[in-house]
LUMKERO-404632 format. One line per field, with one value per residue: chain; x, z, y of N, C-alpha, C in turn. Coordinates in nm, 2 decimals, decimal comma. Example, Ala and Ser with C-alpha at 12.3 -4.5 7.8 and 13.67 -1.06 7.14 Angstrom:
<sites>
torlo	A|A
n.px	1,32|1,28
n.pz	0,78|0,71
n.py	-0,57|-0,22
ca.px	1,23|1,37
ca.pz	0,78|0,71
ca.py	-0,45|-0,11
c.px	1,32|1,29
c.pz	0,78|0,79
c.py	-0,33|0,00
</sites>
This chain:
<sites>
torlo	A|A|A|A|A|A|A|A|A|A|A|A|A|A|A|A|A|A|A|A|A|A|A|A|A|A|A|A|A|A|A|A|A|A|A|A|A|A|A|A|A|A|A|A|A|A|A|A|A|A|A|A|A|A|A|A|A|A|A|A|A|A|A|A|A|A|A|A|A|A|A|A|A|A|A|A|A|A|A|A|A|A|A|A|A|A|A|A|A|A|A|A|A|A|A|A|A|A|A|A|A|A|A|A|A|A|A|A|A|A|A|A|A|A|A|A|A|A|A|A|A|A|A|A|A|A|A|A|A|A|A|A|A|A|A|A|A|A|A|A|A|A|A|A|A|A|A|A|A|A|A|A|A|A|A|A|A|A|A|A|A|A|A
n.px	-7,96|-8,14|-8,19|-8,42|-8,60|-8,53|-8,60|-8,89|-8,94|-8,83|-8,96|-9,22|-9,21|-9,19|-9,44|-9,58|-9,50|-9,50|-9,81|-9,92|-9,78|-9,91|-10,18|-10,13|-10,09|-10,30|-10,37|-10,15|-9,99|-9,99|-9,71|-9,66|-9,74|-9,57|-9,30|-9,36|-9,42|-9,19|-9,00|-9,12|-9,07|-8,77|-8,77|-8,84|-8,70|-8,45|-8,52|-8,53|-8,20|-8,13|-8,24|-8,25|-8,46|-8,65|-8,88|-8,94|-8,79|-8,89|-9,20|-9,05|-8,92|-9,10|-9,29|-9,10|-9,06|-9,31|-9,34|-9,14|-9,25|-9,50|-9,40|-9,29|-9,49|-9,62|-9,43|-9,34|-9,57|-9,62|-9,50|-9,54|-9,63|-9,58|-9,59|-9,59|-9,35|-9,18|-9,28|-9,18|-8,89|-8,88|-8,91|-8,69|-8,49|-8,52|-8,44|-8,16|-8,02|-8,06|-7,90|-7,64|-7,62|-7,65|-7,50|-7,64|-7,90|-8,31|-8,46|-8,73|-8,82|-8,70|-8,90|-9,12|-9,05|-8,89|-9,08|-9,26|-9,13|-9,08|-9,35|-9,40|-9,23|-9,34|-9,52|-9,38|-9,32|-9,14|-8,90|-8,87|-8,80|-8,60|-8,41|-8,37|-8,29|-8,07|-7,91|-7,88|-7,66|-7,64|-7,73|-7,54|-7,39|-7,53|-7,52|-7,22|-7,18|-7,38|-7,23|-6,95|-7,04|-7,12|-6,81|-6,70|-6,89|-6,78|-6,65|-6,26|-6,06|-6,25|-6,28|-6,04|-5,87|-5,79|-5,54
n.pz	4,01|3,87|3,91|3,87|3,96|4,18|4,32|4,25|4,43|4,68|4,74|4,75|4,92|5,15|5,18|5,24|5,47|5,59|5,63|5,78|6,01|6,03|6,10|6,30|6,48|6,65|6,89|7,03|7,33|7,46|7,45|7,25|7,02|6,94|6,90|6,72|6,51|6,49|6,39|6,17|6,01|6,01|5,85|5,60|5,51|5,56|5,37|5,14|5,16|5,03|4,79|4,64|4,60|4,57|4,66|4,91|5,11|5,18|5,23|5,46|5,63|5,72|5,79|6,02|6,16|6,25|6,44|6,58|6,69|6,81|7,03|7,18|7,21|7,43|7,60|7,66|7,72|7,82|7,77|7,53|7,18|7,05|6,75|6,51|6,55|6,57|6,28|6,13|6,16|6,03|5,79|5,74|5,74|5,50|5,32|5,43|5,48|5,21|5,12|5,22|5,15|4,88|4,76|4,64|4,66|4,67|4,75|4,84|5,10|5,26|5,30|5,37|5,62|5,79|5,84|6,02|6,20|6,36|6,37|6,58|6,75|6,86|7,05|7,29|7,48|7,74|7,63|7,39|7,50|7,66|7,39|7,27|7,43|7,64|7,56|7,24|7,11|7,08|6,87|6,69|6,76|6,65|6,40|6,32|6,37|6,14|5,93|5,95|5,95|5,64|5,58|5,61|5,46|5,22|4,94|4,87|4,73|4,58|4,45|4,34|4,14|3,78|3,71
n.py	-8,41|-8,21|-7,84|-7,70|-7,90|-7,96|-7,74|-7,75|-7,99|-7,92|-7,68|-7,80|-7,99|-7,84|-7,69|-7,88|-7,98|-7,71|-7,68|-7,91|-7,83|-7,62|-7,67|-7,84|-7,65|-7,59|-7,75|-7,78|-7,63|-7,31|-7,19|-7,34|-7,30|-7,09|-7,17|-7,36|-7,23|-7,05|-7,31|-7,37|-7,16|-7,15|-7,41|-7,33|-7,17|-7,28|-7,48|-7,25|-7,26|-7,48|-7,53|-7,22|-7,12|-6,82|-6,75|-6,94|-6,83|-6,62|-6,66|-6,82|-6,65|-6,44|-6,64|-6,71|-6,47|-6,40|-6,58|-6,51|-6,26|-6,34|-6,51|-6,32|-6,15|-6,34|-6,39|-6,13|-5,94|-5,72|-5,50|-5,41|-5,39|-5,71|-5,82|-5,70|-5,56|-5,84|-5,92|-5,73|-5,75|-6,01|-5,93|-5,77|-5,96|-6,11|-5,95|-5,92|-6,22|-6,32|-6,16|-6,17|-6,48|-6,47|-6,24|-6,05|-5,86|-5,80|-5,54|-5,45|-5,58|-5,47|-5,22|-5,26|-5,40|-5,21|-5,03|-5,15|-5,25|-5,01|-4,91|-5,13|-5,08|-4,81|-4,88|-4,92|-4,73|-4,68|-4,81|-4,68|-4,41|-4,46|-4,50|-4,28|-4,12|-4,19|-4,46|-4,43|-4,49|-4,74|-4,79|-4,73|-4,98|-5,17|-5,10|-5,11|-5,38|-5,49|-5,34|-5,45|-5,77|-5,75|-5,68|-5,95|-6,09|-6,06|-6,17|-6,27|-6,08|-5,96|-5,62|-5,62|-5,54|-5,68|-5,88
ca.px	-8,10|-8,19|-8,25|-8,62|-8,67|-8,52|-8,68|-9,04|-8,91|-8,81|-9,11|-9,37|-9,19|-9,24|-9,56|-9,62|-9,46|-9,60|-10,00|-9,92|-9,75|-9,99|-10,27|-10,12|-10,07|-10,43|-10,39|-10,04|-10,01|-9,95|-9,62|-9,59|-9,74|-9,45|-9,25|-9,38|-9,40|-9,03|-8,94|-9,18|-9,02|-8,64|-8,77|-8,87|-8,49|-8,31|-8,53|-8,45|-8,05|-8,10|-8,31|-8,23|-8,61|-8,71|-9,03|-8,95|-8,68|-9,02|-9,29|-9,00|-8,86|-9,24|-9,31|-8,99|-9,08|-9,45|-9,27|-9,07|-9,37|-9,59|-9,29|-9,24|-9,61|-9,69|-9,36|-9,32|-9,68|-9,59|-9,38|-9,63|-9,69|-9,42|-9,62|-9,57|-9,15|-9,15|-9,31|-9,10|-8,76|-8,84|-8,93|-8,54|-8,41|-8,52|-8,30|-8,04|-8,00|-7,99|-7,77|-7,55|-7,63|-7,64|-7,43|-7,75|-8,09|-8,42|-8,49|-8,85|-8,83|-8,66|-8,98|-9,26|-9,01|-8,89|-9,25|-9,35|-9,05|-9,10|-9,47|-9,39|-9,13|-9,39|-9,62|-9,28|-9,28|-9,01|-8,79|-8,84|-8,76|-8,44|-8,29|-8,39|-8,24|-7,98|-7,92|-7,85|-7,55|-7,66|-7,81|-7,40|-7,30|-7,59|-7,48|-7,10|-7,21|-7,39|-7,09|-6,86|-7,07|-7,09|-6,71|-6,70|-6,97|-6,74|-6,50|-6,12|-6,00|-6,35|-6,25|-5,91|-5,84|-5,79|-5,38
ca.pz	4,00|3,79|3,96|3,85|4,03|4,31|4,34|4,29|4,53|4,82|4,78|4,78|5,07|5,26|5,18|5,32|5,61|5,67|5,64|5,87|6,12|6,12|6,14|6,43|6,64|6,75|6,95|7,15|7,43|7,42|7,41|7,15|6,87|6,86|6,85|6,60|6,36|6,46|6,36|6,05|5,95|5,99|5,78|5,49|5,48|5,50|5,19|5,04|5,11|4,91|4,63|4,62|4,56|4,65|4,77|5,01|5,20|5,20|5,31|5,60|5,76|5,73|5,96|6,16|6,21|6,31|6,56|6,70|6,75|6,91|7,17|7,25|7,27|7,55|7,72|7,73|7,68|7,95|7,70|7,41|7,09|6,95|6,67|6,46|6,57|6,48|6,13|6,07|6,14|5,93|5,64|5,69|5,74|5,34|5,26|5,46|5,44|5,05|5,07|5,29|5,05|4,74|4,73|4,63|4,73|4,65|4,85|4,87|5,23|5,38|5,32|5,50|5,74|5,87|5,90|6,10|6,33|6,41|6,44|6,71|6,85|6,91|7,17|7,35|7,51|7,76|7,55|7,31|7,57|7,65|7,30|7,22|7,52|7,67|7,45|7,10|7,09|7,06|6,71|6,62|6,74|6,56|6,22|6,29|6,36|5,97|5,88|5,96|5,89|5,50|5,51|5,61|5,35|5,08|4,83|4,85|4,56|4,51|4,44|4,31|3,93|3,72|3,63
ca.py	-8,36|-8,10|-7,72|-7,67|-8,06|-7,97|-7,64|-7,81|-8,10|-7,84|-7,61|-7,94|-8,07|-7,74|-7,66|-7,99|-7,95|-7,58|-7,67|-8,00|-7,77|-7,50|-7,71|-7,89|-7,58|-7,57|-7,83|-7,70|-7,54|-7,19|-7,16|-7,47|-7,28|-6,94|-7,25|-7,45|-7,09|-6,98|-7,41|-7,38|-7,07|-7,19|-7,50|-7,30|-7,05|-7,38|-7,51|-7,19|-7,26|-7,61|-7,49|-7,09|-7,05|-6,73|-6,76|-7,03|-6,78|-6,48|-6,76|-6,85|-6,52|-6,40|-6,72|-6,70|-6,32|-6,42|-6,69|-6,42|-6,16|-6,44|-6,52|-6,17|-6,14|-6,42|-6,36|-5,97|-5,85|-5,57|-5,39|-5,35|-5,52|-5,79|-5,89|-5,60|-5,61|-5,98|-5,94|-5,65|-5,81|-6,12|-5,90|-5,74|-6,04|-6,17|-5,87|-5,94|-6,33|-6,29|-6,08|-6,29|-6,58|-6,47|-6,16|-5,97|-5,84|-5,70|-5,37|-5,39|-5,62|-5,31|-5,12|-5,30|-5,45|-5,09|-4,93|-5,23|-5,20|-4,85|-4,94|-5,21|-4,97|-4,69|-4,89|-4,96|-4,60|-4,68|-4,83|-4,57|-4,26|-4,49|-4,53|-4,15|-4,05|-4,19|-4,58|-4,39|-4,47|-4,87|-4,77|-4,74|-5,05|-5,24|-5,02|-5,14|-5,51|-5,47|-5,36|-5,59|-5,84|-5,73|-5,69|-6,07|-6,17|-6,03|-6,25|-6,24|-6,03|-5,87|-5,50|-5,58|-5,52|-5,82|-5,86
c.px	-8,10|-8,25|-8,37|-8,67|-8,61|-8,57|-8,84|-8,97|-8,94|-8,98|-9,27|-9,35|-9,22|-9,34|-9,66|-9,63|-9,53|-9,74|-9,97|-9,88|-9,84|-10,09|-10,27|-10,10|-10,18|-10,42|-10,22|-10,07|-9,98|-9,86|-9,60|-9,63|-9,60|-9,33|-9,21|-9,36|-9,30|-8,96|-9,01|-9,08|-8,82|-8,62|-8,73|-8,71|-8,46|-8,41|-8,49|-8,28|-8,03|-8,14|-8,29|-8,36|-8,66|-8,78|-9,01|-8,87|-8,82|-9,11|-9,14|-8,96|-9,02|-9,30|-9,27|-9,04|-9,25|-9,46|-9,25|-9,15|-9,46|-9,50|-9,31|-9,38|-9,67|-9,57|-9,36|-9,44|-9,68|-9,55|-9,47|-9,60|-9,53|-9,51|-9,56|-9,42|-9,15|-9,16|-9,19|-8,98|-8,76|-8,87|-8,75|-8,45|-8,41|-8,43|-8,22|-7,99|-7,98|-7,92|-7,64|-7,51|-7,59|-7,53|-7,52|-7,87|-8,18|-8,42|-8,61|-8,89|-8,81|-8,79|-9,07|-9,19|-8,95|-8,96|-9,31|-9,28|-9,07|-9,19|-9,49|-9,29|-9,27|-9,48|-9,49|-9,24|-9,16|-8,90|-8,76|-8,75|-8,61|-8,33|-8,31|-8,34|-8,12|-7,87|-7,89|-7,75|-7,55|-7,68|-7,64|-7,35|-7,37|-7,54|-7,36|-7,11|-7,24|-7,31|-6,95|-6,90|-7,10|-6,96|-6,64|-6,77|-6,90|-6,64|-6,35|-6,11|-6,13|-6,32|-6,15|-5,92|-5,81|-5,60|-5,36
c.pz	3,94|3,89|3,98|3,93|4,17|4,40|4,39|4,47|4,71|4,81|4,81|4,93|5,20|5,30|5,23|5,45|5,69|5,74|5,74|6,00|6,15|6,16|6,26|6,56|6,69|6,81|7,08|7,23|7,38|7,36|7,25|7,01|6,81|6,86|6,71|6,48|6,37|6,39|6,20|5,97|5,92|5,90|5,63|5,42|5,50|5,37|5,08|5,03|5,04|4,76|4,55|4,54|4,67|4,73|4,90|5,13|5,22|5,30|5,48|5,69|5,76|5,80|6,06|6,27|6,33|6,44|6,66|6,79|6,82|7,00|7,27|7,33|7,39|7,63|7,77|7,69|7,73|7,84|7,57|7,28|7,00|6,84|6,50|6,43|6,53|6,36|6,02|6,05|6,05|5,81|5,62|5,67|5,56|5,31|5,29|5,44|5,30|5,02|5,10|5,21|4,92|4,66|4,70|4,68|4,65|4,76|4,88|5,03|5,32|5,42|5,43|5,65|5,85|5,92|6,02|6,24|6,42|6,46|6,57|6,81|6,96|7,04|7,28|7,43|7,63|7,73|7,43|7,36|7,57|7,53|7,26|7,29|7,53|7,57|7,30|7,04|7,06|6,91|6,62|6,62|6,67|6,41|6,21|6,28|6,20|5,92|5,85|5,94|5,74|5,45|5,47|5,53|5,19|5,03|4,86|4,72|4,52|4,50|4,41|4,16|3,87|3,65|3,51
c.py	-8,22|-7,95|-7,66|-7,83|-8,02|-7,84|-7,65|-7,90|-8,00|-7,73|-7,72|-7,97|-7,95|-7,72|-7,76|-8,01|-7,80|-7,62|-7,79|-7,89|-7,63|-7,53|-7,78|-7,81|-7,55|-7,67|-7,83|-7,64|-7,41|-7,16|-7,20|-7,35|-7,10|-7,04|-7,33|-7,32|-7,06|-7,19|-7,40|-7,31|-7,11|-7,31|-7,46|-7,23|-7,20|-7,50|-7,41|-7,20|-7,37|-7,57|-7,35|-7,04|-6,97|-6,71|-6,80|-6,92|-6,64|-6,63|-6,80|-6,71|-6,47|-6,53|-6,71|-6,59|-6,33|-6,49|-6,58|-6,38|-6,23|-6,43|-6,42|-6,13|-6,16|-6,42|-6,23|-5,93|-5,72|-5,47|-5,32|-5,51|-5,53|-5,80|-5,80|-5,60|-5,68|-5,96|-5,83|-5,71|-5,97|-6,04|-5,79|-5,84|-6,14|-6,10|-5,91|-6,12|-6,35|-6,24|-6,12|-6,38|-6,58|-6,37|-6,02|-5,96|-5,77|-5,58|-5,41|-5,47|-5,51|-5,20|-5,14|-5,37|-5,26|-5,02|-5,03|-5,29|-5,07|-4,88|-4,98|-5,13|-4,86|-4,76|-4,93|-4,78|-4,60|-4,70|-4,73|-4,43|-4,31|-4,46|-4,35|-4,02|-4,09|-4,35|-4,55|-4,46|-4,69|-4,91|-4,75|-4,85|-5,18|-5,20|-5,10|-5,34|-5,54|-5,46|-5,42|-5,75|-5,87|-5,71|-5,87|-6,16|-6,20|-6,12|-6,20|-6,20|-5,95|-5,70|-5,48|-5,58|-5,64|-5,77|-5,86
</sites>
């Protein structure tokens, strides 16, 4: 099958699957629908690992993320607003999953997904005082986790000289 047929193929079949599943979560229970948006959303990223159409991998971590932030919402409302955190972390996660995937990325995920972390951070004022006080030091082992996970993403022989 041809690349541009299996591109259409997988984007039809999602867009299929999305509007069915979003229009069925009015009729879920509460919970069902940060469900059905974090299942919608993991639908769409594994049409983008068949097809490697971009879109499909933006339209899904931008569901997943919406999934999240719902969850977080109706389980931890106490703490402040998930919606904002969820949306944020699926718009890092197009960076990062591409980058995982493909070897490369776009930047511009990083932008709106870091403003809209922070955002969802700031109604979080005791979690904030924690990581700013005494938790800093967590913000290292998240960096080293990154990092190790980009040394494990990399090719054998990528950085050696050609014989």
């Amino acid at each position: 099958m041809e690349t541009s047929t299996r591109s259409r193929l997988a984007a039809g079949l999602t867009l299929i699957v999305l509007g069915a599943g979003l229009y069925g979560m009015k009729y879920l229970a509460p919970m069902g629908e940060s469900v059905a948006l974090t299942l919608l959303g993991g639908l769409c990223i594994a049409g983008y690992f068949y097809s490697r159409f971009y879109p499909l991998l933006v339209v899904g971590c931008i569901v997943l993320g919406l999934g999240i932030g719902s969850f977080g919402d109706r389980t931890y409302s106490v703490l402040g607003e998930f919606t904002k955190l969820g949306l944020g972390i699926g718009f890092v996660l197009i960076y990062v999953i591409d980058l995982l995937y493909r070897r490369r990325s776009h930047w511009w995920p990083l932008i709106p997904g870091i403003v809209l972390i922070l955002l969802g951070f700031r109604a979080w004022g005791p979690f904030r005082e924690f990581i700013f006080s005494d938790g800093w030091p967590l913000i290292l082992v998240i960096v080293g986790v990154v990092i190790l996970l980009g040394a494990f993403g990399r090719r054998r022989g990528a950085g050696r000289s050609p014989k």
